[in-house]
C-alpha positions, 0 to 999 in steps of 0.5 A, spaced: 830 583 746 831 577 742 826 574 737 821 568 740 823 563 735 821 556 736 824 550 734 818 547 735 817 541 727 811 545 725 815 552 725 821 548 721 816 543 716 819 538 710 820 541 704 825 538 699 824 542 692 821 535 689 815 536 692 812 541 690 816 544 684 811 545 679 807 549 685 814 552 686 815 554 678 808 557 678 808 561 685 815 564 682 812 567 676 805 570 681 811 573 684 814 575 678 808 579 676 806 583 683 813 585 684 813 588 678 807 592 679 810 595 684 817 596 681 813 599 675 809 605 680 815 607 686 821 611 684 828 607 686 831 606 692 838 604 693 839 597 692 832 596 688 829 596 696 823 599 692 821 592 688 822 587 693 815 582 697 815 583 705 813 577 709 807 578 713 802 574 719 798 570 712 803 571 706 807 575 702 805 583 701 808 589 696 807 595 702 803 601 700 804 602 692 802 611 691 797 611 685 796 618 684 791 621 690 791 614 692 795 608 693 793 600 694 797 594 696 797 587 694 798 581 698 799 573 698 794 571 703 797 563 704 792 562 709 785 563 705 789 562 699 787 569 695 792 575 692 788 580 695 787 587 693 786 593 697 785 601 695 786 607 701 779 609 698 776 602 701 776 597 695 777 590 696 779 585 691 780 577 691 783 573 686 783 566 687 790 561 689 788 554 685 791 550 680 791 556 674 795 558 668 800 564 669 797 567 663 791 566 666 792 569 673 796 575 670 789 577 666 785 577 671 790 581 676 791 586 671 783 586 669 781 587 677 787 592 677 783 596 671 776 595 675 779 599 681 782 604 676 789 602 677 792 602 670 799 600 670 804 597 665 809 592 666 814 588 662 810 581 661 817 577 661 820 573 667 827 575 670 833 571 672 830 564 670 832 560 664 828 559 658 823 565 660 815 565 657 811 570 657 806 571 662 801 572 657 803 565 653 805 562 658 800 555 659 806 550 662 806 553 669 799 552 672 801 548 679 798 550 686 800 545 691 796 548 697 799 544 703 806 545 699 805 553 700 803 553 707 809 550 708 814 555 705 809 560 708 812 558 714 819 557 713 819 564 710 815 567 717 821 562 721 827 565 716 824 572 716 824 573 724 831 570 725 834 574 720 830 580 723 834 578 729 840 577 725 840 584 722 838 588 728 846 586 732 848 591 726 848 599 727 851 600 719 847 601 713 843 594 713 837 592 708 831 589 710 829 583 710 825 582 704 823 578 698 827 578 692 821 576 687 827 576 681 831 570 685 824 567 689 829 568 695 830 571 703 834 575 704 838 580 708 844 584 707 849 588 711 854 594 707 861 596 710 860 602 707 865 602 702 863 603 694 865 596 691 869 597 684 864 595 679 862 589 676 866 588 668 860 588 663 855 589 670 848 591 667 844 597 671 841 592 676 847 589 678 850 594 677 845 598 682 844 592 687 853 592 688 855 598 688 857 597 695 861 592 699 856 587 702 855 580 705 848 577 704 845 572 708 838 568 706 834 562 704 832 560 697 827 554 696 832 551 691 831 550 683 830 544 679 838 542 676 841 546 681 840 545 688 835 543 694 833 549 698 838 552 703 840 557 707 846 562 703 851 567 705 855 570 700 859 577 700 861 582 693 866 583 692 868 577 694 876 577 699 881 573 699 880 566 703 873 567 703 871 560 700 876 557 705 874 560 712 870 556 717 863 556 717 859 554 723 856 549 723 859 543 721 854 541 714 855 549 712 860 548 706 863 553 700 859 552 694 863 553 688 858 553 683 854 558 686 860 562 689 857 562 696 856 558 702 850 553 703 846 550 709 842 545 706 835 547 710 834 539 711 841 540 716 838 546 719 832 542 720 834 536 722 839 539 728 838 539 735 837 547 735 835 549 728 835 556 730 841 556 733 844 553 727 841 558 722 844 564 727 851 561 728 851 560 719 849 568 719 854 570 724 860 565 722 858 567 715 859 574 715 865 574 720 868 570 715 867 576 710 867 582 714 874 579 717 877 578 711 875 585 708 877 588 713 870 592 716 872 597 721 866 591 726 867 595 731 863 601 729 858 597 725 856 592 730 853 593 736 
C-alpha cells in the first residue's frame, strides 16, 4: 500500500538555511550529544545502523538503548519542546528545548543521565563539522528557534514517509531510513550486494559505512557556506557516466563540489507535486546508478 503523503503547504514549509542557522548549528550538536549515547551503549551493526535518530509522530528518538538489566530511550519532543527520557523500570526525565548553550545542555543530560542511574561515557568532541568545540567549552552555539524546528520536524516526518515508500519497491539489503546525527541528514541507502573496493586512506567509519556498493538518497538541511537545503542521491563507488545521467525532474542537477546530485528543496516544494517530484529524483537517481554499475535490478527490485 503506498504512503498518504500530502502536498498540502503545511506538510512542505519554507525553510531557507538563512532563518534558522544559528537554531540549526545548535540543534546539530543536541544531536551530536544523544547519538552518542547511544553509540557509546549498543554494539555495532553493519553500516553504523546502531548510532543513528529515527523519526517519530513529535521528533526525533534513539529506540530502546540496553543498559545492564534495563534499557532506556531518548527522544526530541519537538511538539512540547523537551528531550525526554524514559527508563523500562517507569522513570521519566524532561529537559527543557529553550535558547541554551551546548555546554549547558550536555551537563544537564548528562546529570539527569546519572540521576537515573545511567552512567555513560562519551567522546565530548563534535564530528564531521569544521572548527569542532567541545561540548563542555562550547558557549557559541546557544540558538533555539521554536517555529524553525517545528518546521524541519515536519519535513523530515514528510521526507521519512516518501523515503519509506521509496525503500520499500527494493527487496535487497536496504537500511532504514534513519537520521545521521554526524551529517545532521536523512537518509536511506540501497546495497547491490557486491563489497566495493576500499577507500585509499579510509578511516574505520568509512571504511565501515563503504564497504558495499550503495546509492544513497536523502535530505540535508544544508550548511552555512555550503549549501542550501536539499534533497541528494549519491552512489560509492561512484560509475562512470554517472554525473552526466539525466535526473528527473528538470531543476535536479550533478553537484561537483559535493559529488552528488542535488534537488534543491525550494524547487521541490515550489512544484506542482512536490511528492511526485521527490520520488521521480530517488528513482531516476538510483537508476542512474544501479544501470551504470550494472545491478543485477531484476533480483533486487520488486
Amino acid at each position: 500500500m503506498a504512503t498518504n503523503t500530502s502536498d498540502r503547504p503545511e506538510c512542505w514549509p519554507e525553510l531557507p538555511l538563512s532563518s534558522w542557522e544559528a537554531t540549526r548549528a545548535t540543534l546539530h550538536m543536541w544531536t551530536q550529544i544523544v547519538g552518542k549515547i547511544r553509540l557509546g551503549l549498543t554494539p555495532l551493526v553493519n553500516q553504523w545502523w546502531n548510532v543513528p535518530l529515527y523519526v517519530t509522530a513529535r521528533g526525533l528518538t534513539t529506540s530502546r538503548i540496553p543498559y545492564r538489566e534495563r534499557a532506556f530511550e531518548m527522544w526530541f519532543d519537538f511538539i512540547s519542546h523537551e528531550l525526554v527520557i524514559e527508563t523500562s523500570d517507569g522513570q521519566v526525565k524532561k529537559i527543557t528545548l529553550s535558547p541554551r548553550s551546548v555546554a549547558d545542555f550536555y551537563a544537564e543530560v548528562m546529570s539527569t543521565l546519572r540521576s537515573l542511574g545511567i552512567d555513560v561515557k562519551i567522546w565530548p568532541m563534535p564530528v564531521e563539522i569544521a572548527n569542532p568545540i567541545r561540548f563542555t567549552e562550547d558557549h557559541t552555539h546557544a540558538s533555539y528557534d521554536r517555529n524553525a524546528v517545528e518546521k524541519f520536524w515536519r519535513i523530515l516526518l514528510t521526507a521519512d514517509a516518501i523515503f519509506t515508500e521509496f525503500r520499500s519497491r527494493f527487496i535487497g539489503k536496504n537500511s532504514p531510513v534513519h537520521f545521521f546525527w554526524g551529517s545532521f541528514d536523512l537518509a536511506v541507502t540501497r546495497f547491490s550486494g557486491r563489497r566495493a573496493p576500499e577507500k585509499p586512506g579510509a578511516d574505520r567509519i568509512t571504511q565501515e559505512a563503504y564497504s558495499h556498493e550503495v546509492s544513497s538518497v536523502g535530505f540535508w538541511p544544508g550548511n552555512s557556506g555550503v549549501i542550501d537545503a536539499a534533497f541528494y542521491c549519491y552512489a560509492s563507488p561512484e560509475p562512470q557516466g554517472f554525473k552526466d545521467a539525466p535526473a528527473k525532474p528538470p531543476e535536479a542537477y550533478y553537484g561537483k563540489e559535493m559529488g552528488e546530485f542535488l534537488l534543491p528543496y525550494e524547487a521541490a516544494r515550489k512544484a506542482q507535486s512536490p511528492t511526485e517530484a521527490l520520488m521521480d529524483f530517488c528513482q531516476s537517481t538510483y537508476e542512474a546508478a544501479a544501470n551504470l554499475a550494472k545491478w543485477d535490478r531484476k533480483s533486487l527490485e520488486r
